[in-house]
C-alpha positions as CSV (number, residue, x, y, z in Angstrom):
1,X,48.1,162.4,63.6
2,X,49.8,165.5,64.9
3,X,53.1,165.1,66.2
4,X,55.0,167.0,69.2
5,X,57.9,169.1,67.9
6,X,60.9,167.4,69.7
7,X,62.3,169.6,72.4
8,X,65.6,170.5,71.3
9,X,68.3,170.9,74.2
10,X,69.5,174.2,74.5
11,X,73.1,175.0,76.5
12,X,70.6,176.3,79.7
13,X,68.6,172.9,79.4
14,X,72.0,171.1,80.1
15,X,73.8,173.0,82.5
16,X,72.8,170.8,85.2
17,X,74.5,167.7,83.6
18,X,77.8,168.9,83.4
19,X,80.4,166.8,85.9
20,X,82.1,169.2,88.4
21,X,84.4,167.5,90.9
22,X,82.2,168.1,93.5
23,X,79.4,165.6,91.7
24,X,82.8,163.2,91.4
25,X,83.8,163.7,95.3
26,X,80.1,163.1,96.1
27,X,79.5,160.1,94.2
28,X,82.6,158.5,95.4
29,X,81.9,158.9,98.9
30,X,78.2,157.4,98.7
31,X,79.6,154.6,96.8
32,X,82.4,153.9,99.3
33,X,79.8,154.3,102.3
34,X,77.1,151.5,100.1
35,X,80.6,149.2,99.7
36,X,81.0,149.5,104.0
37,X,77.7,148.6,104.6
38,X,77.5,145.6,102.8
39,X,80.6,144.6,103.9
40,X,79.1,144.7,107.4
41,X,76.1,142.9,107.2
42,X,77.8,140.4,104.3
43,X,77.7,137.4,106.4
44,X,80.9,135.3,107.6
45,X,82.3,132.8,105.6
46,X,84.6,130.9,107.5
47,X,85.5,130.6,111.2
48,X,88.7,132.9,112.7
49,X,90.6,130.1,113.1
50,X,90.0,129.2,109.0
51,X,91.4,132.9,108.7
52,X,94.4,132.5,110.7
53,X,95.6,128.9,109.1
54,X,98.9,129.5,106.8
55,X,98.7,129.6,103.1
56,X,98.9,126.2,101.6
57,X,102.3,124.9,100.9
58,X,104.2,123.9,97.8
59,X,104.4,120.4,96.8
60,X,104.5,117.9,99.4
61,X,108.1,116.3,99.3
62,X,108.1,112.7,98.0
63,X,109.1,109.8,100.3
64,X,112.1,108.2,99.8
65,X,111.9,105.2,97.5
66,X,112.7,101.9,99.1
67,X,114.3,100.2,95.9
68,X,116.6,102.8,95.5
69,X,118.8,101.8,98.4
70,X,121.6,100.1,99.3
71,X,120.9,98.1,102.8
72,X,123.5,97.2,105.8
73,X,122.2,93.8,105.4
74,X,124.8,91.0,104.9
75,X,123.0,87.9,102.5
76,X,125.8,85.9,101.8
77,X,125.3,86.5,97.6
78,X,121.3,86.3,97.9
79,X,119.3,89.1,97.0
80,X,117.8,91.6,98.9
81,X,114.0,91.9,99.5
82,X,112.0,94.4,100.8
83,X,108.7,93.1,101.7
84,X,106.5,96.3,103.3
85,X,107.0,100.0,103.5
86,X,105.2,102.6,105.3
87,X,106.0,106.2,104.8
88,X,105.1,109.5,107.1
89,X,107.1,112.2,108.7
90,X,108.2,110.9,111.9
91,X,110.7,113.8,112.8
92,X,108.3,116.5,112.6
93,X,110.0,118.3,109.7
94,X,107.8,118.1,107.2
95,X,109.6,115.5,105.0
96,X,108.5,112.3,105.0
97,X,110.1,109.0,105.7
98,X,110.5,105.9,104.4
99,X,110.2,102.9,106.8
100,X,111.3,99.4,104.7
101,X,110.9,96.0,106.2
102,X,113.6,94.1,104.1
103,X,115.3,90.4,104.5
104,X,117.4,88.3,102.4
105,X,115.5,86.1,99.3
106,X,116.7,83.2,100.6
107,X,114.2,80.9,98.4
108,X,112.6,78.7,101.5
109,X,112.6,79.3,104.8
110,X,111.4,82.7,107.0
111,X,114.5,84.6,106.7
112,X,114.5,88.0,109.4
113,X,113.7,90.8,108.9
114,X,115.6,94.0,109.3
115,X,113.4,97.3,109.9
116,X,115.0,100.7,108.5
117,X,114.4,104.4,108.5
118,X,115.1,106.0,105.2
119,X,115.4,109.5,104.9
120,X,115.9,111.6,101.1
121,X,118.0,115.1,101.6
122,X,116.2,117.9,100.2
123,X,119.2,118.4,97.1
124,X,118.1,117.7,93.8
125,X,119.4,113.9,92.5
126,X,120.6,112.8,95.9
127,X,119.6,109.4,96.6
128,X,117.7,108.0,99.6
129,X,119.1,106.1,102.6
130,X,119.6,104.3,105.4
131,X,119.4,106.6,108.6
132,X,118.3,104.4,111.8
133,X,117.6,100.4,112.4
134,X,114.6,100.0,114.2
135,X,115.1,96.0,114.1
136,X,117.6,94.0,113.1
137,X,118.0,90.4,111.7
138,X,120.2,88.7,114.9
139,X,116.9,88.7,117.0
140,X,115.4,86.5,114.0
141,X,112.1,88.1,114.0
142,X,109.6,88.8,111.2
143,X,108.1,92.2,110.7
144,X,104.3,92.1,109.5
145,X,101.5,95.2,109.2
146,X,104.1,97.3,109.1
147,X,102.5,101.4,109.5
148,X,103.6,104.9,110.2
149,X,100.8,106.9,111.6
150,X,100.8,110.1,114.3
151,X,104.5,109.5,114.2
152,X,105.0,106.0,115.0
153,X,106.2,103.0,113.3
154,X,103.9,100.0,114.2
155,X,104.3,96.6,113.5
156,X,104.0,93.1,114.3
157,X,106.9,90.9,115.3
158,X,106.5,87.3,114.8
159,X,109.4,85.0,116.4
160,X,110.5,81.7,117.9
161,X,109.4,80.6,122.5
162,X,112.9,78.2,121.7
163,X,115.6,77.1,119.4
164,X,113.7,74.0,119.1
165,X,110.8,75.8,117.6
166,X,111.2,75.5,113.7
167,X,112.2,78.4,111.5
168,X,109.3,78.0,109.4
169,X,106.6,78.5,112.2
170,X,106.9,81.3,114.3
171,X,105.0,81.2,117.8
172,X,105.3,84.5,119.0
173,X,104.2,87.7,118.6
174,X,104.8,91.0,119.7
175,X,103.8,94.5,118.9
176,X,106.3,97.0,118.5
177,X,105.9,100.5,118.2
178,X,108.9,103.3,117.8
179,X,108.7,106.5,118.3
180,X,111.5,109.4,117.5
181,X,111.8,111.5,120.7
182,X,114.7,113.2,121.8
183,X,117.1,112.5,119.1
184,X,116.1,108.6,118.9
185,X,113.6,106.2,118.2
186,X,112.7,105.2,121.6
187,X,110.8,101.0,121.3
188,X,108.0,99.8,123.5
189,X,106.7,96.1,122.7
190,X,103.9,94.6,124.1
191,X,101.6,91.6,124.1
192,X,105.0,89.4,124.3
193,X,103.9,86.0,125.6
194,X,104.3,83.0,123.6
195,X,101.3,82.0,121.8
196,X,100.4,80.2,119.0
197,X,100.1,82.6,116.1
């Protein structure tokens, strides 16, 4: 079989396939215009508003820890409990807060409850603490389903129609909501008649 001398390349042969920055400009500008036109029929892949939201933040601050405080609660040598927490940012500043039902471990009995706001300051090793009392232990409540949620503190009050009602059976109940506005945490309670609960 007879084979075709190869064509060899002469310097003529080739002069067409030397780069000149003209073939450089050109190829630039049909690759940029290819790039623009996929761009505008690429479809969208989120809505403006997605666009617009702010970059995620850092770490979320932690909420203060409840058993890391010292409470204003007097209990005559008997240790403190605290028996719910609820945490959420109730100012608006993007630090949560701690909310703590605590009362005295009196052993028997339905000791009050006390209800407390607990803020943490944003410097490193500072400890939490006590920064509002949303109920305290003279009106001899007790504090149950204790929440923080669109930035109110919810919970249930249970309490006493009469002094002649025992300690350990509370027949009344109240719902309590607070709500910081205007530099205070402003209460509304409802669903206050006494009832068996």
């Amino acid at each position: 079989m007879l084979h075709t001398p190869a064509t060899l390349a002469t310097p003529d042969t080739l002069a067409h396939t030397r780069t000149r920055p003209l073939h450089w400009l050109a190829t630039a500008t049909a690759m940029a215009a290819v790039i623009a036109a996929a761009g505008l029929v690429q479809p969208a892949t989120g809505s403006p508003a997605a666009a617009e939201e702010p970059a995620a933040k850092g770490p979320q601050a932690a909420a203060p820890d409840a058993a890391a405080v010292t409470y204003p609660l007097d209990c005559k040598g008997a240790p403190q409990a605290v028996t719910a927490t609820a945490q959420g940012d109730l100012d608006g500043d993007g630090r949560p807060e701690t909310v703590a039902a605590v009362r005295c471990d009196a052993g028997s009995g339905t000791p009050p409850h006390a209800v407390y706001v607990l803020v943490q300051d944003p410097a490193e090793g500072s400890r939490p603490r006590v920064v509002a009392t949303l109920l305290d232990t003279p009106q001899r409540q007790t504090a149950t389903e204790l929440t923080v949620r669109d930035r109110t503190v919810t919970a249930s009050l249970l309490g006493y129609s009469g002094p002649e009602v025992p300690r350990c059976c509370p027949d009344k109940k109240q719902l309590a909501k607070w709500r910081w506005s205007d530099g205070k945490f402003r209460q509304e309670l409802t669903d206050s008649a006494a009832r068996s609960v």
